[in-house]
ROGU-242956 format. One record per residue (C-alpha): x, y, z. Coordinates in Angstrom, 1 decimal. Layout:
<nodes>
<node east="X" north="Y" up="Z"/>
...
</nodes>
This chain:
<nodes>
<node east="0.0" north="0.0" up="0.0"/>
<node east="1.7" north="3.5" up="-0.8"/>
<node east="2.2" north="5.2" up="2.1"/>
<node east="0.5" north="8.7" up="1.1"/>
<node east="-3.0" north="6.2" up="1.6"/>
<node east="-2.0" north="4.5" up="4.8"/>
<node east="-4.1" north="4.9" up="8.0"/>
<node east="-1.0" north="3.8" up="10.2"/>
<node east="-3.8" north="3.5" up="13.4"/>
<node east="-1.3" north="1.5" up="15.1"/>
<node east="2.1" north="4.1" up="14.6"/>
<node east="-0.5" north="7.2" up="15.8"/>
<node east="-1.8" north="5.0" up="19.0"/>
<node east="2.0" north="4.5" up="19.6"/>
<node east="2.9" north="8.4" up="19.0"/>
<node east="0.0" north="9.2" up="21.7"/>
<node east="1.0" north="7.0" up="24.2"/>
<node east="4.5" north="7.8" up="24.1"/>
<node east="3.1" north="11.6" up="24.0"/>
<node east="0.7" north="10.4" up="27.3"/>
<node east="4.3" north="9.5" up="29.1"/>
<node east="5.9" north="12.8" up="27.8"/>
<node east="2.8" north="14.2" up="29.1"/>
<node east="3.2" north="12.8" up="32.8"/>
<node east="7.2" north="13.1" up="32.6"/>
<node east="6.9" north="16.8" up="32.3"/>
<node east="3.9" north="17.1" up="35.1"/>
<node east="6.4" north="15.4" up="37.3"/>
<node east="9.0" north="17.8" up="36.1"/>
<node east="7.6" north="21.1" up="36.4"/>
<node east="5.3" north="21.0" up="39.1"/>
<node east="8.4" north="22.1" up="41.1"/>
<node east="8.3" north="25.4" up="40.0"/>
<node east="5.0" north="26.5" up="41.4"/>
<node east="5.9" north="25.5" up="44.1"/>
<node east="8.9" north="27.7" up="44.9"/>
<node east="7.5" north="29.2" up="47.9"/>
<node east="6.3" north="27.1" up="50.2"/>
<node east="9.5" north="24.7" up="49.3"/>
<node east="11.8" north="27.4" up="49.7"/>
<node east="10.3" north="28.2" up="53.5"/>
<node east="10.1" north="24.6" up="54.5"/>
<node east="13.4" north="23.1" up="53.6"/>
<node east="15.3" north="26.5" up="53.9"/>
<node east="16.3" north="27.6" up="50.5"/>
<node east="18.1" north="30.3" up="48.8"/>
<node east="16.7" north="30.6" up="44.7"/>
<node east="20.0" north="29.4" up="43.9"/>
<node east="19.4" north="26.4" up="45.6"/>
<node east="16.2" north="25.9" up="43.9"/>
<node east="17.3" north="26.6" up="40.9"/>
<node east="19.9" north="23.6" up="41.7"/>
<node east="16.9" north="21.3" up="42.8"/>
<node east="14.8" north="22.9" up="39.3"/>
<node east="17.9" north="22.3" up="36.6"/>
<node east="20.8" north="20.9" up="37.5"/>
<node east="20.1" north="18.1" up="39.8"/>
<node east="17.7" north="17.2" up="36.9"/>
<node east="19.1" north="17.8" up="33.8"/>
<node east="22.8" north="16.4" up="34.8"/>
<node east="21.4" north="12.6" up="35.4"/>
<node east="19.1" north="12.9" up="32.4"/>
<node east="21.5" north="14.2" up="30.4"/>
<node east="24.5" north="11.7" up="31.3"/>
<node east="22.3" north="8.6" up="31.6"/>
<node east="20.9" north="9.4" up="28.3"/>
<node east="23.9" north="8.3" up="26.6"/>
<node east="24.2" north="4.4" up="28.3"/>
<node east="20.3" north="4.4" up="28.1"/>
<node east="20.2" north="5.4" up="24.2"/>
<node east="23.3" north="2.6" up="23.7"/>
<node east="20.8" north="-0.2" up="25.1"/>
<node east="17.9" north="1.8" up="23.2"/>
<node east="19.9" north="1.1" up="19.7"/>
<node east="20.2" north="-2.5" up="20.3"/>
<node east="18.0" north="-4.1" up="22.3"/>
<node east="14.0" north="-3.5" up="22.9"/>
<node east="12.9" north="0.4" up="23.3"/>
<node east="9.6" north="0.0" up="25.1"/>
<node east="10.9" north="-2.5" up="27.6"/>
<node east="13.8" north="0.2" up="28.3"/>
<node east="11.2" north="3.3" up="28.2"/>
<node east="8.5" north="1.0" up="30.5"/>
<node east="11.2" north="0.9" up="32.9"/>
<node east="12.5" north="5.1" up="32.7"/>
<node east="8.9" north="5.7" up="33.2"/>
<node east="7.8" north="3.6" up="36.3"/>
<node east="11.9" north="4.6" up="37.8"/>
<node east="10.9" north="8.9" up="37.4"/>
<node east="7.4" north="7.7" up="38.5"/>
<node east="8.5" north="6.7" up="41.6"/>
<node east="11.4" north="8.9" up="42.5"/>
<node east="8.7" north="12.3" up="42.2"/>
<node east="6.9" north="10.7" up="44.9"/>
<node east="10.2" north="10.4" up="46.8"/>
<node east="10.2" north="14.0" up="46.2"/>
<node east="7.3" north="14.3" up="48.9"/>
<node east="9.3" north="12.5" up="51.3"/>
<node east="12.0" north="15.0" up="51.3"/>
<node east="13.1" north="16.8" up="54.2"/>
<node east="16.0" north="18.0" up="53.1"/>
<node east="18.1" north="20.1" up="50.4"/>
<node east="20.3" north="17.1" up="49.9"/>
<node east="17.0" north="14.5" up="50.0"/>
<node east="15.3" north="16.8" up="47.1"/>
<node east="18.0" north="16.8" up="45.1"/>
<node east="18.7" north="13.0" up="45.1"/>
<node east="15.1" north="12.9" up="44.5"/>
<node east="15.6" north="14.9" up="41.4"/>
<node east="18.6" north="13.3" up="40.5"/>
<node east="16.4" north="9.8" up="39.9"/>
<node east="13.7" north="11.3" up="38.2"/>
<node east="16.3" north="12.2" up="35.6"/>
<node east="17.5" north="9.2" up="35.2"/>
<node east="14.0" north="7.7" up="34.6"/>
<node east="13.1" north="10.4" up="32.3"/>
<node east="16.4" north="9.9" up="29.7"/>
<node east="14.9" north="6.2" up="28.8"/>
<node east="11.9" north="8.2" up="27.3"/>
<node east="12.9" north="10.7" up="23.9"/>
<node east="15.9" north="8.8" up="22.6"/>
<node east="14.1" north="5.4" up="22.4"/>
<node east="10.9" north="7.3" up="21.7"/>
<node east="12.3" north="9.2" up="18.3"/>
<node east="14.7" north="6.2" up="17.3"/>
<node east="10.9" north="4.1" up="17.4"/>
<node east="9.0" north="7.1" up="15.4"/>
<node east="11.6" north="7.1" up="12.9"/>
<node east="11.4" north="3.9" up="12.4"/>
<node east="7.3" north="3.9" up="11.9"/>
<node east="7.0" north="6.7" up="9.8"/>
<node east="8.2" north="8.1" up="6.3"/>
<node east="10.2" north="11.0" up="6.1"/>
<node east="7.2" north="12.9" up="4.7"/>
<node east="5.5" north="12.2" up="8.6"/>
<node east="8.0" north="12.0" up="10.8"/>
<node east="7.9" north="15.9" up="11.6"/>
<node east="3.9" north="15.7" up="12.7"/>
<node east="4.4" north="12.3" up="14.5"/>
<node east="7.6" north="14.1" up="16.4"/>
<node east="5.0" north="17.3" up="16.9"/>
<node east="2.7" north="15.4" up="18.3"/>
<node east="4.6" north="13.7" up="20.5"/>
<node east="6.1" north="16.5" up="21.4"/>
<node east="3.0" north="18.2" up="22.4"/>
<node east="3.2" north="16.1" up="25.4"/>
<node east="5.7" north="18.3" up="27.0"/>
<node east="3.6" north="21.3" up="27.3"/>
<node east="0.5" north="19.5" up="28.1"/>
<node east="2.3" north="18.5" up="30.8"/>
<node east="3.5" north="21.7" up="32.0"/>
<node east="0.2" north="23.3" up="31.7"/>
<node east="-1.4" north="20.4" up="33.7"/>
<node east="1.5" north="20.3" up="36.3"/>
<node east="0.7" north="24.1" up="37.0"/>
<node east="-3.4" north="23.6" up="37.1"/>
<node east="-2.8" north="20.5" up="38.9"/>
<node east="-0.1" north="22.4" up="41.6"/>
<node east="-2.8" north="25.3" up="41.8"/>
<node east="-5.7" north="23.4" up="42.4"/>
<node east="-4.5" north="21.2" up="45.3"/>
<node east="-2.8" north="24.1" up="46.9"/>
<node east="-6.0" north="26.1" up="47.0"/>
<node east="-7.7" north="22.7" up="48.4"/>
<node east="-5.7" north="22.6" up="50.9"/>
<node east="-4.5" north="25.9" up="51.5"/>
<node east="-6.6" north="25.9" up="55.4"/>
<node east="-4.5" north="22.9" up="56.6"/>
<node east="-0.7" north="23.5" up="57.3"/>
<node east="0.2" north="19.6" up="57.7"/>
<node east="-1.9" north="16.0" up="56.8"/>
<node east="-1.1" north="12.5" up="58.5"/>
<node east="-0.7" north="9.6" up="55.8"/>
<node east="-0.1" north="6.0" up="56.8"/>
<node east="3.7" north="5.1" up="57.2"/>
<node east="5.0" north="8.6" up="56.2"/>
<node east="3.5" north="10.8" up="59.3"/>
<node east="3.2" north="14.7" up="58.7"/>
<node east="3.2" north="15.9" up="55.2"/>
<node east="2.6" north="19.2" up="53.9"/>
<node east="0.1" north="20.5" up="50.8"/>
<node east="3.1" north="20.8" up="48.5"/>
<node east="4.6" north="17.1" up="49.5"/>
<node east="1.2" north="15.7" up="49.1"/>
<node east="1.3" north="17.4" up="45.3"/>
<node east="4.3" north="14.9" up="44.5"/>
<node east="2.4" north="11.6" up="45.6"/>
<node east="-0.7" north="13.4" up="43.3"/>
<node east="1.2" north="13.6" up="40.2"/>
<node east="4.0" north="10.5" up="40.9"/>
<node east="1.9" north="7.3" up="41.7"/>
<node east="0.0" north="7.4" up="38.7"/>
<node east="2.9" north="7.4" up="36.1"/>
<node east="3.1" north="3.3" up="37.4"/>
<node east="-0.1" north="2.7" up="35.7"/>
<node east="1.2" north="4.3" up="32.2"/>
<node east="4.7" north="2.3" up="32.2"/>
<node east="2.6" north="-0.8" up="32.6"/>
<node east="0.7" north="-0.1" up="30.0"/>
<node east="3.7" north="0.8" up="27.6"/>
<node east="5.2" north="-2.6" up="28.4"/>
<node east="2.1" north="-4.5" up="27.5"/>
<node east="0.7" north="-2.8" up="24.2"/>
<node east="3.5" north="-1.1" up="22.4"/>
<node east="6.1" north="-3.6" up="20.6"/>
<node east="9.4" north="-2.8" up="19.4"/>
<node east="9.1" north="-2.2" up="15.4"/>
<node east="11.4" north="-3.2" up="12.8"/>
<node east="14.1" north="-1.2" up="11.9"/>
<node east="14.4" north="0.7" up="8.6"/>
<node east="17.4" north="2.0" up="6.6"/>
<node east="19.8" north="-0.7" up="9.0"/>
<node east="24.0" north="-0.1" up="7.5"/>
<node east="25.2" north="-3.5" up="6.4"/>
<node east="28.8" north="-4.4" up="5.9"/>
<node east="29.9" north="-6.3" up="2.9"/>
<node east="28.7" north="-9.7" up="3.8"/>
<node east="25.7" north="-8.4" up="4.0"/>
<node east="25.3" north="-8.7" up="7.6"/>
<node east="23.9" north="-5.5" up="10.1"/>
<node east="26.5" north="-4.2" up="11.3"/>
<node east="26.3" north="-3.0" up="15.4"/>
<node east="27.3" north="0.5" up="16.2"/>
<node east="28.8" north="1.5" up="18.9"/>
<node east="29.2" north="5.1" up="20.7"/>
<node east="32.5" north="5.6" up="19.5"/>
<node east="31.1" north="5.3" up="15.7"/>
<node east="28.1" north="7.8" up="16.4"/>
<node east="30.9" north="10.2" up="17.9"/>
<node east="32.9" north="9.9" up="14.6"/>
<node east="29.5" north="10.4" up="12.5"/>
<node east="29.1" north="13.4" up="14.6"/>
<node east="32.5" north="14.7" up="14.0"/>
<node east="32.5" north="14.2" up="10.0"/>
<node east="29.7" north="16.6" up="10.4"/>
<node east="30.9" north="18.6" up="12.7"/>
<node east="29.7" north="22.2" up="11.4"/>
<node east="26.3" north="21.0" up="11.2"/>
<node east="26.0" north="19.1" up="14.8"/>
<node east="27.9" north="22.5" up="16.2"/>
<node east="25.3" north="24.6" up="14.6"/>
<node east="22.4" north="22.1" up="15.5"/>
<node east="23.9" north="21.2" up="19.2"/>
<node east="24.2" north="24.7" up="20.4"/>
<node east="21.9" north="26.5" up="18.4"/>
<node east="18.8" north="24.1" up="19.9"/>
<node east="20.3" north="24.7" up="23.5"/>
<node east="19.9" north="28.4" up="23.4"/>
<node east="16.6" north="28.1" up="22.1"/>
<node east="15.9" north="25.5" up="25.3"/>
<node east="17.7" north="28.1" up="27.4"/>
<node east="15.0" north="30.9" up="26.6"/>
<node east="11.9" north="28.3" up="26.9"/>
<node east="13.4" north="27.0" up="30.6"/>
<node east="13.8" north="29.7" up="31.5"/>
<node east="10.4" north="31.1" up="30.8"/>
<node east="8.8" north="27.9" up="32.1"/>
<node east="11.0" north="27.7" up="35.2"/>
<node east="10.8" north="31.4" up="36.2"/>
<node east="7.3" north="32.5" up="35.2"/>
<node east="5.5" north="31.7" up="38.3"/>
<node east="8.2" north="33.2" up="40.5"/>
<node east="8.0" north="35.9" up="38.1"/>
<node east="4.3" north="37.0" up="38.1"/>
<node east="4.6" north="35.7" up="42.1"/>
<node east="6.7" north="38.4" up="42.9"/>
<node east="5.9" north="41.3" up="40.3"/>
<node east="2.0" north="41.2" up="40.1"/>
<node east="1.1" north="39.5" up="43.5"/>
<node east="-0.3" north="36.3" up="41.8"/>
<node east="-0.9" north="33.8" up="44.6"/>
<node east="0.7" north="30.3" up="43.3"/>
<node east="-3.0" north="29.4" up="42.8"/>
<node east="-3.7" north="32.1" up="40.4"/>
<node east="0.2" north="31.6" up="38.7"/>
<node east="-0.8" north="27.8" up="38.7"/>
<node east="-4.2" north="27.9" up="36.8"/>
<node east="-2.7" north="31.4" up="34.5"/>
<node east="0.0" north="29.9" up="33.4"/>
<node east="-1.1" north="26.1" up="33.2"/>
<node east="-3.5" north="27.8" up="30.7"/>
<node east="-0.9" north="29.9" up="28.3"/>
<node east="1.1" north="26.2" up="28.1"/>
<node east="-1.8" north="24.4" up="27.4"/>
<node east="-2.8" north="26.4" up="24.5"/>
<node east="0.1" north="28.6" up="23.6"/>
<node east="3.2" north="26.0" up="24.0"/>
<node east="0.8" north="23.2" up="22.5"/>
<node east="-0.2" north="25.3" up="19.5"/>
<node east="3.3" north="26.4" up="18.8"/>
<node east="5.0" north="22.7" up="19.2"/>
<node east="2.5" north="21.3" up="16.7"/>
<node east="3.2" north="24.4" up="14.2"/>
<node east="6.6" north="23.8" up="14.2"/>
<node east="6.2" north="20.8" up="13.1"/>
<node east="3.8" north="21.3" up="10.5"/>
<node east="5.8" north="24.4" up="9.2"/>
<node east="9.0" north="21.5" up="8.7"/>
<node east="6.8" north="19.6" up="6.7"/>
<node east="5.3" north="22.3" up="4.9"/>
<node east="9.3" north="23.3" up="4.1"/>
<node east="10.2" north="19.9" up="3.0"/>
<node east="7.2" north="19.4" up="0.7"/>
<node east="8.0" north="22.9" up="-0.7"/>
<node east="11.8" north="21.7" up="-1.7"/>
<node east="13.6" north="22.6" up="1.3"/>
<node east="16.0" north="20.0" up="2.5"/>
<node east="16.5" north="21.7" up="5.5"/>
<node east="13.5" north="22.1" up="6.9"/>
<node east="13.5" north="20.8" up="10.8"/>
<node east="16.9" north="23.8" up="10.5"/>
<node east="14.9" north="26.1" up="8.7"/>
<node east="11.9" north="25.7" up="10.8"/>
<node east="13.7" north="26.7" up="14.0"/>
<node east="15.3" north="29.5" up="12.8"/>
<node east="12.2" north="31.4" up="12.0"/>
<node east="10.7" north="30.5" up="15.4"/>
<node east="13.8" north="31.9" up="17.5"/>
<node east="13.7" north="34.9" up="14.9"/>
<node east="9.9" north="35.6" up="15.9"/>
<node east="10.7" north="34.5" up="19.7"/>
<node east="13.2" north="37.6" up="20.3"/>
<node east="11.2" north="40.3" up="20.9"/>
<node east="8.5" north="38.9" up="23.2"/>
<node east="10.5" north="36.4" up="25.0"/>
<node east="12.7" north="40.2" up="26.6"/>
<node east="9.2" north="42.5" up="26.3"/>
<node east="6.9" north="40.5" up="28.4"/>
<node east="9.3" north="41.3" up="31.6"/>
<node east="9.3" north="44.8" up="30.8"/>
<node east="6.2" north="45.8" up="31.2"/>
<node east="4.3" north="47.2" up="33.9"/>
<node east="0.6" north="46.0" up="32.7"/>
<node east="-0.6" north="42.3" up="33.4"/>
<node east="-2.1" north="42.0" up="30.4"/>
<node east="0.3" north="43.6" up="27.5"/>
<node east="2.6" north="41.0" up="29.8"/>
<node east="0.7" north="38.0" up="29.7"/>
<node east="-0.1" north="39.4" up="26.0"/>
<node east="3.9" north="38.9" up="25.2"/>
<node east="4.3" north="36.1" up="27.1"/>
<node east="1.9" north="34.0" up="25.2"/>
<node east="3.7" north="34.9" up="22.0"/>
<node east="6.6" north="34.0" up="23.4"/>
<node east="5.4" north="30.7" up="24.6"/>
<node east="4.2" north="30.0" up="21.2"/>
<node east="7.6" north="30.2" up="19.2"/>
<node east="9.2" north="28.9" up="22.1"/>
<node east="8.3" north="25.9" up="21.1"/>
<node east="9.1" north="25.4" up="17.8"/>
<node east="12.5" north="23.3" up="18.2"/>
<node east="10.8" north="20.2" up="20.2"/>
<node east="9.6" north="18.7" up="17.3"/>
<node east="12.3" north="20.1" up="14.5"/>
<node east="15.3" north="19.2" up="16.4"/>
<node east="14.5" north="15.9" up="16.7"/>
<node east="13.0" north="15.8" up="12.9"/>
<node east="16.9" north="16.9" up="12.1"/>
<node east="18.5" north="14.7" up="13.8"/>
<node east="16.5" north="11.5" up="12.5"/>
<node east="16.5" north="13.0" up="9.5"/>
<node east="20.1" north="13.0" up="9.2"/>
<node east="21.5" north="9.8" up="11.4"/>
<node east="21.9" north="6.4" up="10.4"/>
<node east="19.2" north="4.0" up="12.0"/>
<node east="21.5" north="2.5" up="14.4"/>
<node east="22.8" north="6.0" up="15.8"/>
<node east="19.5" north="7.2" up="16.3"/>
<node east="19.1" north="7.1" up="19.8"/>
<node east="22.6" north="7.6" up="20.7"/>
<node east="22.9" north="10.7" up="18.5"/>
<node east="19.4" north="11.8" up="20.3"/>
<node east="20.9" north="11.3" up="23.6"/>
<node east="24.1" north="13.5" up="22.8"/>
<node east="22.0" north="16.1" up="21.9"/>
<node east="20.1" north="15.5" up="24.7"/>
<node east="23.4" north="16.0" up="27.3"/>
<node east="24.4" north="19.4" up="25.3"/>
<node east="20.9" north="20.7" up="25.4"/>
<node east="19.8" north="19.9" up="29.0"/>
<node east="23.0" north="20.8" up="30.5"/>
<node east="23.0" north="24.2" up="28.8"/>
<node east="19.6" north="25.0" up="28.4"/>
<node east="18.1" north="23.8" up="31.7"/>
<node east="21.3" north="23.0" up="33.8"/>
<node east="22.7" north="26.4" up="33.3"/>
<node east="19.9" north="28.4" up="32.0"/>
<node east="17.7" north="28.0" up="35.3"/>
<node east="20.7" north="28.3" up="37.6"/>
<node east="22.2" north="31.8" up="35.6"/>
<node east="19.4" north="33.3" up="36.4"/>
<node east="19.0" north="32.3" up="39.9"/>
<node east="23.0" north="33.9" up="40.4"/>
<node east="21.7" north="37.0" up="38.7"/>
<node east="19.0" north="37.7" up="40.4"/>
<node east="20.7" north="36.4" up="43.8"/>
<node east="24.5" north="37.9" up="43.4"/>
<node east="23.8" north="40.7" up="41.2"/>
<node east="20.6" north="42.7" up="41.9"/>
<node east="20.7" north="41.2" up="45.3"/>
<node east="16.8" north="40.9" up="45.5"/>
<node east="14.1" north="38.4" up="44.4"/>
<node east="12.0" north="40.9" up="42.6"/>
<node east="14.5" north="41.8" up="40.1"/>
<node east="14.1" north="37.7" up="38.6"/>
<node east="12.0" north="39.7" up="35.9"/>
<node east="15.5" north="42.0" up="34.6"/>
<node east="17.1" north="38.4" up="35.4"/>
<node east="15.6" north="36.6" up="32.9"/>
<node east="15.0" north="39.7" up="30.3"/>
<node east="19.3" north="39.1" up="30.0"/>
<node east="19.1" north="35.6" up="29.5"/>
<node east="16.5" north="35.5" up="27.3"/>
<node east="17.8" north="38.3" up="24.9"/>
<node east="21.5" north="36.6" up="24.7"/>
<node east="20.0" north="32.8" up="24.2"/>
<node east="18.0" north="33.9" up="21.6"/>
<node east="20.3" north="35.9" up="19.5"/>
<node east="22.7" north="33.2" up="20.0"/>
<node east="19.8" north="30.5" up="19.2"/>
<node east="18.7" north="32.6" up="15.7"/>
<node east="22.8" north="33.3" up="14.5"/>
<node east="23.4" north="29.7" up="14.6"/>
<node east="20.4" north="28.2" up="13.3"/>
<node east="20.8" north="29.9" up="10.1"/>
<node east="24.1" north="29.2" up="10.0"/>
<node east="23.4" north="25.5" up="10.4"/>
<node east="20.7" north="25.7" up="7.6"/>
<node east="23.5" north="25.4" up="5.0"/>
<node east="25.7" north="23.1" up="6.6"/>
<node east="22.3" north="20.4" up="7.4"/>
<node east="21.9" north="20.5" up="3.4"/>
<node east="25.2" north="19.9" up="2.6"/>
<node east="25.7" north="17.3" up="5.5"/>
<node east="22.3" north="15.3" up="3.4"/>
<node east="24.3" north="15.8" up="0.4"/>
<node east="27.4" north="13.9" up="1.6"/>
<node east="25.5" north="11.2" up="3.4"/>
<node east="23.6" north="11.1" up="0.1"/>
<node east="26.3" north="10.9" up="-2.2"/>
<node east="28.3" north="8.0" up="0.5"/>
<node east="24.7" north="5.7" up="0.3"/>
<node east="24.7" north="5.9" up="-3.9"/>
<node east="28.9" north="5.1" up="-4.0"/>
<node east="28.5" north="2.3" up="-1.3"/>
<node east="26.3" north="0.6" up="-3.2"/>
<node east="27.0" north="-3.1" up="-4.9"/>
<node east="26.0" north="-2.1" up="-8.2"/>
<node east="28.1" north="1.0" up="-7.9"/>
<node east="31.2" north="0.4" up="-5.8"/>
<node east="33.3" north="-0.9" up="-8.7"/>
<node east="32.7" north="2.6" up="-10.3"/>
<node east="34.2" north="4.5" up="-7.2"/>
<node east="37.8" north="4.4" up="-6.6"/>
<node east="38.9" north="3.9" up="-3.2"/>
<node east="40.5" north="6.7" up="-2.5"/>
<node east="37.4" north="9.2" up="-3.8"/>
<node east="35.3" north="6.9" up="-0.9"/>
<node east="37.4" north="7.7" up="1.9"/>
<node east="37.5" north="11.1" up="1.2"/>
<node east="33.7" north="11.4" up="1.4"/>
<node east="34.3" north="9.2" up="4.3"/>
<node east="37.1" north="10.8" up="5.9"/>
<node east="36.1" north="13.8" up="8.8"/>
<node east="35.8" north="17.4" up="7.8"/>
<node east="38.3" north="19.9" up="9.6"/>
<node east="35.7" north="21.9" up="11.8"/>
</nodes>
């Protein structure tokens, strides 16, 4: 059956419930946030320290256990490994409850991290391997849309139990003793991730993987993370360009995700109820909207001739992002600043689903995931890692007072973004020519052809480019 007529019910029930774990990962994620208060008074923290708890104690063991993770991912079956990430983050955010402590938090963090790098390596390498070319950027979209859903529920979820039980100061429970409103928020939103990584591991089968590199017996041949280094470095413009130019775009939407409700909190007097159910709602319709556009917009690109698309894509988002990601800070009215922030929001979302339709796009099957998770480590430790925690040190060691987090994140967001917008389009011309070479190595590599190549013009395809 061609594939333009295809219903592929099965690959779109596999892109929503990987988007349904995406959904919960990010709930148990970002409910942290709105609760900045309350865990600041209780455990006795500076926003530093938060912002240590929020990014780094996070992104660090997502981003380094990505890469074993997405070596397993590439070789053995995904949704067994993913089933596993998601009932491991499921069950560390409730841990998160039980913390007492600085240090307990941010071990607590540290293993939802962990769980959570199973998911988006295995999750892409699957997608890629279900849909044509021609899809992948909507089936990446949609999956993608999970992340903000997420958000916005784990803000309307935070908000609405904090406001139930905003009259009692501490609750009882069964073998854990006294718990406060914001503790009880982490058993809420942890326990029922368990049900969804069961689920996973009993309807969702590995599928069968496309475009595999043989070697000249014909056999697959098995990749390991040295070789999808050395791909990386014989295109080392365009994963430079790609790399960095996606983390500066995450560093601008962490940042607005992670310092929003402190943000509105401390500016406009929102109570973390109202900064819960505001701001769950701008994610839920802005950052969804703008996720699935950017994907559609790559699609639209490629079926318009342009190779470079998922590049192409992301540099018109962070172009459009500039101005409203540093205005909505600036202003003294709530609503011109909920106005800009929703704009912002909006483009702000464009790389989750183009990134990833790049790097697929571009990677050999069997360095899908690991190639994923690199990208992963530079773009977590950079945009969340360091984004979250830079502004913290502003706002901490420079102004010297909470309320300026506003001028805080104006800075950040105006040098991410300009960085984010230079090297995307720089990176659009090195993504075409990178296609070209890969291209070009496929048609010489092949039987019917290899007698026509000489040696030495292969290895010079072959052979790294000087950076």
């Amino acid at each position: 059956m061609n594939s333009s007529t295809r219903r592929y019910t099965y690959e779109w029930y596999v892109v929503a419930i990987c988007m349904l774990a995406y959904v919960f990962s990010f709930i148990d994620r970002q409910v942290l946030a709105l609760m900045i208060e309350p865990i600041k008074r209780d455990l006795h923290l500076s926003d530093t320290q938060f912002s240590l708890l929020h990014g780094f104690a996070f992104s660090l063991f997502y981003a380094v256990m990505g890469m074993p993770i997405a070596y397993l991912a590439d070789r053995f079956a995904r949704p067994r490994i993913i089933a596993s990430g998601i009932a491991l983050w499921s069950v560390a955010t409730t841990a998160c409850g039980m913390s007492q402590s600085f240090v307990h938090m941010f071990i607590s963090r540290m293993s939802v991290g962990v769980g959570e790098a199973a998911l988006s390596p295995g999750t892409y390498s699957m997608l890629a391997d279900l849909f044509p070319k021609a899809k992948l950027g909507r089936a990446v979209g949609v999956y993608s849309l999970g992340s903000f859903i997420g958000g916005g529920i784990a803000f309307l979820v935070g908000g609405y139990v904090i406001a139930l039980l905003k009259h009692a100061s501490t609750f009882t429970l069964p073998f854990i003793g006294d718990v406060r409103a914001w503790q009880i928020t982490f058993f809420i939103v942890g326990l029922p991730g368990l049900l969804i990584a069961l689920l996973f591991k009993l309807t969702v089968r590995d599928p069968k993987r496309q475009g595999l590199a043989q070697d000249d017996a014909g056999r697959v041949q098995r990749v390991s993370m040295t070789d999808s280094l050395r791909f990386i470095a014989s295109h080392g413009k365009t994963f430079f360009c790609h790399y960095l130019g996606f983390s500066f775009y995450a560093m601008t939407l962490y940042c607005l995700m992670s310092w929003s409700p402190a943000f509105y909190m401390r500016h406009f007097g929102f109570t973390p109820v109202e900064a819960g159910y505001t701001l769950g709602t701008v994610m839920l319709v802005a950052n969804t909207a703008g996720v699935f556009c950017g994907g559609w917009l790559s699609d639209w690109l490629l079926r318009r001739g342009h190779s470079d698309a998922p590049m192409r894509a992301a540099a018109i988002g962070a172009a459009c992002m500039f101005v409203p990601a540093i205005a909505f800070a600036q202003t003294a009215s709530l609503n011109a600043s909920l106005a800009w922030l929703v704009v912002a929001m909006f483009f702000a979302s464009f790389p989750l689903a183009t990134s990833a339709a790049a790097m697929q796009t571009l990677a050999p099957n069997q360095m899908r995931a690991q190639i994923s998770a690199t990208f992963l480590l530079v773009s977590n430790l950079i945009g969340l890692g360091l984004g979250t925690t830079v502004v913290a040190l502003i706002t901490d060691k420079v102004f010297g007072s909470p309320l300026a987090v506003g001028h805080s994140m104006t800075i950040i967001n105006a040098i991410a973004t300009a960085l984010a917008v230079v090297l995307l389009c720089l990176g659009c011309k090195q993504f075409r020519a990178s296609l070209e070479r890969e291209a070009l190595k496929a048609r010489i590599t092949e039987p019917a052809e290899i007698t026509l190549a000489p040696k030495q013009e292969i290895n010079a395809i072959d052979a790294p480019k000087p950076f």
